[in-house]
C-alpha positions in Angstrom: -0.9 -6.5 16.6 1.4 -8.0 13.9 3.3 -5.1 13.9 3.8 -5.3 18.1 4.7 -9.0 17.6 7.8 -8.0 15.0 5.7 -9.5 12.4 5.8 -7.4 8.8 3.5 -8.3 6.0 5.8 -7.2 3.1 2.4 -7.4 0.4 0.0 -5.7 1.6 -2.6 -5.1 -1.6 -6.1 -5.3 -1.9 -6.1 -8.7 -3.2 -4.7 -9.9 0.4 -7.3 -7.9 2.7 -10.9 -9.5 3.3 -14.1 -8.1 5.1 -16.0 -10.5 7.0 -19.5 -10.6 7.0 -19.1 -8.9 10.3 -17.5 -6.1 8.5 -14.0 -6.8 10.1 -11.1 -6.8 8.0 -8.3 -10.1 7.9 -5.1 -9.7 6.3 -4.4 -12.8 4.2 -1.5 -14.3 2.7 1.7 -13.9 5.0 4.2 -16.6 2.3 6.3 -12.9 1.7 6.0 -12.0 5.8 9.2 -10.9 7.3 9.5 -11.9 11.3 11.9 -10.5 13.4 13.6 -11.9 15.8 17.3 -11.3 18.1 18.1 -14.3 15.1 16.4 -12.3 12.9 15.1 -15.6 11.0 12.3 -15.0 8.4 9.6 -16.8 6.8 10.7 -16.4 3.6 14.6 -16.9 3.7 16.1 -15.9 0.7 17.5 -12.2 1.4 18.7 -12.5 -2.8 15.1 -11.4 -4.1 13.0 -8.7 -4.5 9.7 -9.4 -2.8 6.1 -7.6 -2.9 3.8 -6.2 -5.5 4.8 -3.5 -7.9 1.4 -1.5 -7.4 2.3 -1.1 -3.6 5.7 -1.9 -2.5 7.3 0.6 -0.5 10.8 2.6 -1.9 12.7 1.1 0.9 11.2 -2.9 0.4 11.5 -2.2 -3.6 15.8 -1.6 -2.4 15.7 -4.7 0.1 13.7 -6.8 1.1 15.1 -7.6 4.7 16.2 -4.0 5.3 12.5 -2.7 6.4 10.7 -2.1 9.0 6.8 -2.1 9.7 6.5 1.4 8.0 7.0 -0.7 4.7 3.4 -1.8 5.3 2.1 1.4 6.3 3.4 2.9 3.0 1.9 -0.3 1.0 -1.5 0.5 3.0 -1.6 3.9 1.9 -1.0 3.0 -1.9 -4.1 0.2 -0.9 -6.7 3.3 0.4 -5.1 5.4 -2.8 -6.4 2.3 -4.5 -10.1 2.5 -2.5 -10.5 6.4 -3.3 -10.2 6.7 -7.1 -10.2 3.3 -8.1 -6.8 2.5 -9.4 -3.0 2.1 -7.3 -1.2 5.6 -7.7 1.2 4.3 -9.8 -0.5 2.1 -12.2 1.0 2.9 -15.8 4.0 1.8 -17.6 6.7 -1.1 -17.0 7.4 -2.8 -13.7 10.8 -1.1 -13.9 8.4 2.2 -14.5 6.1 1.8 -11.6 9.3 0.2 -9.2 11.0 3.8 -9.8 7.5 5.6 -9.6 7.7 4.6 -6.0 11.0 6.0 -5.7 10.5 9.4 -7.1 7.5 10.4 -7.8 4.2 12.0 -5.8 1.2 10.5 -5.5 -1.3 11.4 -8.4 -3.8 14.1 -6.4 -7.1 11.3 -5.1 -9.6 14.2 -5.8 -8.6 15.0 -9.4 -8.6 11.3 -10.4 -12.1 10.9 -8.5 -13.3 14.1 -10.9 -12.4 12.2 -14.0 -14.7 9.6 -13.1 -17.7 11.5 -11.9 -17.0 10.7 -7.9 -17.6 13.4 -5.0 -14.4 14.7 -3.7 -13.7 13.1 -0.1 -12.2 15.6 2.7 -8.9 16.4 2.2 -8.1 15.1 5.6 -8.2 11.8 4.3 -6.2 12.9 1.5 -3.7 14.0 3.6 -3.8 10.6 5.6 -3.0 9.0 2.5 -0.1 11.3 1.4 1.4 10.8 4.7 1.4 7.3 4.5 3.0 6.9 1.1 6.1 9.3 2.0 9.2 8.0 0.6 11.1 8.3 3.8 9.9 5.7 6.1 10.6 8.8 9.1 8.3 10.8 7.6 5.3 8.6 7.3 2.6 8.0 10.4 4.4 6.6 12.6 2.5 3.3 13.4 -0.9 1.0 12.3 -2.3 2.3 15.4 -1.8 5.8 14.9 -3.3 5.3 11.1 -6.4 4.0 12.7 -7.1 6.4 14.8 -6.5 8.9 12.2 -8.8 7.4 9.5 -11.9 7.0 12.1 -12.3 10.5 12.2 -12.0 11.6 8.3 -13.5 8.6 7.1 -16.2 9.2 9.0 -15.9 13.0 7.6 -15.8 12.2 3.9 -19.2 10.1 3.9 -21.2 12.7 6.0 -20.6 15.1 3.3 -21.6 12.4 0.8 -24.2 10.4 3.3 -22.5 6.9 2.3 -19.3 5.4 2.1 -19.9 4.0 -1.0 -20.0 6.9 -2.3 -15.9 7.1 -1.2 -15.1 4.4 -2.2 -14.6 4.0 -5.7 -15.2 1.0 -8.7 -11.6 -0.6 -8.9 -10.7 -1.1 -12.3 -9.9 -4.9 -12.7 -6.4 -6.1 -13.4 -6.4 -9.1 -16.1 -3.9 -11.8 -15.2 -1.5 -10.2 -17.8 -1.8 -7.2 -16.2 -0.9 -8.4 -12.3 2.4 -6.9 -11.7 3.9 -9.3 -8.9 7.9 -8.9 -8.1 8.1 -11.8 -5.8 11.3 -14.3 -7.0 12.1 -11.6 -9.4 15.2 -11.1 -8.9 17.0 -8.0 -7.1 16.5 -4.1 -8.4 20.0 -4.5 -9.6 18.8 -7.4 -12.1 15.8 -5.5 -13.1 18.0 -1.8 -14.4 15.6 0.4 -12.6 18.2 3.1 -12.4 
């Protein structure tokens, strides 16, 4: 619905999506949202910084900020489910400027392998493949749209946990973040600042 209303999230994360009691999920927090317009006016103005979170901004978003589209969120809601399935955003080690490049360059660590190393079932690699699709580095190649993702996850969510009888069993324990640890790039600066290259 955002989407279809030219709204983009530009940080979507675990730490802005909340179930209900109800079981339905609201998407918090929409200070970085982009809204386009014909004046193409946004929430937040300043078209100087680099805005998101390292853990799950998009290539594209990481470059500018403005320059997006809402397949930025699609890619930052795959790097959020990468985060559900093993436990930890795919790109989780070394320096902001480490992780910002990560995003650039490099695949997706494999969900089942890191779910081994914890003791966790495998889930079906149709989910898997959801995932990957989502976190392509070309914004053409990922699904498409928030709808499409939906209908897509239904079906191999609902895969994964009959072959392990409960989606708890899918999803895994997140490892915790201390405050030293959140990586946040809003009011950063741009990539140029930050010598990513």
């Amino acid at each position: 619905h955002a989407h279809q209303s030219g709204l983009i999230h530009r940080d979507i994360k675990p730490g802005n999506l909340l179930v209900d009691q109800s079981g339905t999920v609201k998407i918090l927090d929409l200070g970085l949202a982009l809204l386009q317009t014909e004046d193409d006016e946004s929430i937040t103005v300043d078209p100087t910084k680099t805005l998101g979170t390292v853990d799950y901004v998009s290539p594209e978003q990481a470059l500018n900020s403005r320059g997006i589209d809402h397949r930025t969120d699609l890619y930052s809601l795959g790097c959020t489910l990468h985060f559900l399935l093993p436990g930890s955003a795919p790109f989780s080690n070394g320096t902001n400027a480490q992780r910002l490049l990560a995003h650039q360059t490099n695949p997706p660590p494999d969900i089942n392998t890191a779910r081994a190393t914890q003791g966790l079932p495998a889930v079906d690699e149709s989910l898997v493949a959801i995932c990957r699709r989502m976190m392509e580095k070309k914004p053409g190649d990922r699904i498409e749209s928030a709808a499409k993702v939906a209908s897509l996850l239904g079906p191999a969510v609902l895969s994964s946990t009959a072959s392990s009888s409960n989606l708890s069993n899918v999803l895994a324990a997140p490892r915790i973040h201390s405050d030293s640890e959140t990586r946040s790039i809003a009011g950063a600066g741009t990539l140029a600042d930050r010598s990513v290259a």
